[in-house]
C-alpha positions as CSV (number, residue, x, y, z in Angstrom):
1,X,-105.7,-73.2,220.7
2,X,-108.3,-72.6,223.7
3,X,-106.9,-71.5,227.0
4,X,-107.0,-74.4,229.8
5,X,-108.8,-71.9,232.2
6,X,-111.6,-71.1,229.6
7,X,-112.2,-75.5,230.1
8,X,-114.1,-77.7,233.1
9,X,-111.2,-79.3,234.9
10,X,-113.4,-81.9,235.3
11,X,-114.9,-83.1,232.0
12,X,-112.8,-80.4,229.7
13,X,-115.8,-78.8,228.4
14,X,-115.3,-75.0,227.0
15,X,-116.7,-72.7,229.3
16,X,-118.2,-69.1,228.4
17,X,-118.1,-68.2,232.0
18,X,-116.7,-71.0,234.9
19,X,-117.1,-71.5,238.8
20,X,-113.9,-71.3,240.7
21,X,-114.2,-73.8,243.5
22,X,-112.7,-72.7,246.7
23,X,-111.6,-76.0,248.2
24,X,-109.3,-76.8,245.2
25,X,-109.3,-73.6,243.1
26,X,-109.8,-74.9,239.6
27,X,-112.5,-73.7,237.5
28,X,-115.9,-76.0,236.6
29,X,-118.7,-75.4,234.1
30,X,-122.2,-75.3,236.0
31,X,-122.6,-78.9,236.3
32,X,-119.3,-79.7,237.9
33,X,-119.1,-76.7,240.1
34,X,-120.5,-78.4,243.2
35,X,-117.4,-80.0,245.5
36,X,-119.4,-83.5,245.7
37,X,-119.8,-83.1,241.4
38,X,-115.9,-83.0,240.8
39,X,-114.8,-85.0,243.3
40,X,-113.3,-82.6,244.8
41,X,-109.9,-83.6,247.0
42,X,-110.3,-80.3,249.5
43,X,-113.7,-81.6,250.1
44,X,-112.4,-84.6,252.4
45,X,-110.4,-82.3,254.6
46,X,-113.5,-79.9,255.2
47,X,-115.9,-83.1,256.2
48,X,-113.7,-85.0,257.9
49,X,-114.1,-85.2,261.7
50,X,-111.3,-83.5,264.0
């Protein structure tokens, strides 16, 4: 069985290497690791206006 960290949170692909996002801390494979690409939750609370 393959580790869940070794896998895109977002599509579940298996990862040699992954990309840690900092807004929600899980781990994306190069296509996903862009906030806007994995619809990333944190992102909303970094754009949205004071």
């Amino acid at each position: 069985m393959v580790n869940d960290s070794k896998r895109c949170a977002y599509c579940n692909k298996l990862m040699a290497f992954g990309f840690r996002c900092s807004h929600c801390n899980k781990r994306f494979c190069v296509r996903h690791r862009l906030p806007e690409k994995h619809e990333c939750p944190g992102l909303q609370d970094v754009t949205s206006p004071i």
